[in-house]
C-alpha positions in Angstrom: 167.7 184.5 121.4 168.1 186.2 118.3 165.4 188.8 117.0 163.7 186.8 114.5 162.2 188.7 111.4 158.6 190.0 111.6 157.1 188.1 108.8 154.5 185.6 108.9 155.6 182.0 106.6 153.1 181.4 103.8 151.4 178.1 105.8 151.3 180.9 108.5 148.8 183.2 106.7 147.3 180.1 104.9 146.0 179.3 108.4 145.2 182.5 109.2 143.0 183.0 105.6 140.2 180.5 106.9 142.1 177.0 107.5 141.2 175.7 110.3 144.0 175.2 112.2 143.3 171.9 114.2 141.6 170.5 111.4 145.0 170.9 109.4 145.8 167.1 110.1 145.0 164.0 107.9 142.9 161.3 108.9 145.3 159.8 110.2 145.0 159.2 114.1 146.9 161.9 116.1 149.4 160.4 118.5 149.8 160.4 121.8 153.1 161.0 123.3 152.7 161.9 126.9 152.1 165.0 128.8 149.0 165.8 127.3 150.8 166.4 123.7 149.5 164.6 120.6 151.5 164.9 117.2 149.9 164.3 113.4 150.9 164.8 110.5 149.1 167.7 108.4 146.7 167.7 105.7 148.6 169.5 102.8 151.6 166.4 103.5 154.0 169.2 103.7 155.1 168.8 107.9 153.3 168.1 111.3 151.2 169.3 114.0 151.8 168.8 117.4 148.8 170.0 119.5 147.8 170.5 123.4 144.9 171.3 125.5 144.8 172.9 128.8 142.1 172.5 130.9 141.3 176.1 132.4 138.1 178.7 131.0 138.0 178.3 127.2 140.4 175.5 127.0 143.2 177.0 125.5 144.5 175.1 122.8 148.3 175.5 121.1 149.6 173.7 118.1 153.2 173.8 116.9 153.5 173.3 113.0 156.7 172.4 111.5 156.7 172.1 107.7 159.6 170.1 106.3 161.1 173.3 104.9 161.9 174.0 108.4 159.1 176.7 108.7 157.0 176.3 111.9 153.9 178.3 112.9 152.8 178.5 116.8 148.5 178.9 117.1 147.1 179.8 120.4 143.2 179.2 120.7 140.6 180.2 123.2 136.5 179.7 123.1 136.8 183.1 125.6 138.9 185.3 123.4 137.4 187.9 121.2 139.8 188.2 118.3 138.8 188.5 115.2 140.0 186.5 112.6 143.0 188.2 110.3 143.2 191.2 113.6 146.8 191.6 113.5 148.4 191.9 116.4 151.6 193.0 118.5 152.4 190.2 121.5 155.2 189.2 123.8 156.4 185.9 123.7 158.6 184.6 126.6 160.3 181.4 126.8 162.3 180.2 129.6 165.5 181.5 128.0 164.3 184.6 126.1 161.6 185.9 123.8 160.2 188.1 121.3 158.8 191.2 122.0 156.0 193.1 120.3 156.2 190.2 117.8 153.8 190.0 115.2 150.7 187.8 114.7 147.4 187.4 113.2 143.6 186.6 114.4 141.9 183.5 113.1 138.9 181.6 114.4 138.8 177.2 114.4 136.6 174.5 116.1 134.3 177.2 117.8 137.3 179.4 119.2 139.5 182.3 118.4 142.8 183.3 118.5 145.9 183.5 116.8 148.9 182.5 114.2 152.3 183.4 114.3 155.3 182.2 112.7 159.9 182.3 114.6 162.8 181.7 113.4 163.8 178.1 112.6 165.4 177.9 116.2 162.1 178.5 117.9 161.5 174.6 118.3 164.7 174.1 119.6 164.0 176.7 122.8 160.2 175.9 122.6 161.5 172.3 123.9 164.0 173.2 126.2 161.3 175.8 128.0 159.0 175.0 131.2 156.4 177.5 130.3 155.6 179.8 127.5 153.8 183.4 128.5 152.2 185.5 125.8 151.0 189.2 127.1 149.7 191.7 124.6 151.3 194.8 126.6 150.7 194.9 129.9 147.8 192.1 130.0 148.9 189.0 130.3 147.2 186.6 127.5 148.3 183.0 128.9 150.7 181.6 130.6 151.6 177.7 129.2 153.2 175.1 131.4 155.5 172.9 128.4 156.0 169.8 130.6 157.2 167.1 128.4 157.9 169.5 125.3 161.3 168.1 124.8 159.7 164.8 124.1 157.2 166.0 122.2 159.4 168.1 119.7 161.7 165.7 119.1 158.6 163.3 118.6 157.3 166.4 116.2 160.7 165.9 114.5 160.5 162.2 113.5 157.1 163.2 111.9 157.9 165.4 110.1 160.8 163.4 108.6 158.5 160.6 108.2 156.3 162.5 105.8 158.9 163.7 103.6 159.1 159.5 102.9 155.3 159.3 102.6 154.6 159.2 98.8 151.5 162.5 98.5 148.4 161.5 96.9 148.1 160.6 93.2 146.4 162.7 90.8 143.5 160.6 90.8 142.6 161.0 94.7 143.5 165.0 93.7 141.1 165.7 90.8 138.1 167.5 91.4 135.8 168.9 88.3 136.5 167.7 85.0 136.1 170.9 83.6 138.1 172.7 85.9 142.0 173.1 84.4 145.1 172.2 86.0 146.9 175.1 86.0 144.1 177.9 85.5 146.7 180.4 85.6 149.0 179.2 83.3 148.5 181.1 79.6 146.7 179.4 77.1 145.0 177.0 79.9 141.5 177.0 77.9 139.6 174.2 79.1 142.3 171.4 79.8 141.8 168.9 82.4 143.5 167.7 85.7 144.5 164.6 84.6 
């Protein structure tokens, strides 16, 4: 596995500035694939979520984000952890086939837990779904240790949503607009007072 760069994707630290991260899918119902995995697309249109939880002390919870850009961020949540939100951090990552070491992430809090954001290389779904179990350690201490039963399923599921949404037309300006008095483009020069519409 190739060394990916240490850089977080911009949905990555959009997450990790105060989205929550299961929260990140429409209202549309999250789908059940098998194995525990559930797949929905998120809220920003823009790729998918696919999400499990384990049952074990603070019911750790992992999502896999794929944006149709190819970009994909990995979140790991825990009501036990003690992270605090935008902590960066240094942990191991090891997939069946490989991993990342000292690779970089950052805290974030969601749904009454903490933990953490991190974004790979576009390849990372690939191994993700060919891998039994993913470990993460921070050092020496181990952080969890993920059985992936059924991941191959659920990434390719993750896949066809993701294509799907590119085909799904967004949401007009109408169901956009907020404020009437609040401008389209507030940064653009000369935006005054001009509305949304």
């Amino acid at each position: 596995m190739p060394k990916p760069p240490q850089r977080l994707s911009f949905a990555c630290l959009a997450i990790a500035a105060g989205l929550s991260a299961p929260a990140a899918a429409r209202d549309d119902p999250p789908r059940g694939i098998g194995g525990g995995w559930t797949v929905a697309p998120s809220k920003d249109g823009q790729g998918c979520f696919l999400t499990k939880v384990y049952d074990r002390p603070g019911e750790t919870t992992l999502l896999l984000g794929l944006d149709r850009d190819g970009t994909n961020h990995l979140t790991v949540l825990n009501a036990n952890w003690s992270i605090e939100p935008k902590q960066s951090l240094k942990l191991d990552f090891t997939l069946s086939k490989g991993g990342y070491a000292r690779h970089f992430a950052v805290g974030l809090a969601a749904d009454g837990k903490r933990g953490f954001v991190t974004s790979f290389e576009p390849k990372f779904p690939a191994y993700f779904a060919n891998s039994r179990q993913l470990a993460i350690a921070r050092g020496d201490t181990p952080v969890e240790r993920l059985p992936l039963d059924g991941s191959g399923a659920a990434v390719t599921a993750l896949r066809q949503c993701v294509a799907r949404s590119a085909t799904t037309p967004r949401a007009s300006g109408d169901e956009k607009a907020g404020s009437d008095d609040i401008p389209r483009d507030p940064f653009a020069s000369g935006s005054g007072r001009k509305s949304r519409k």
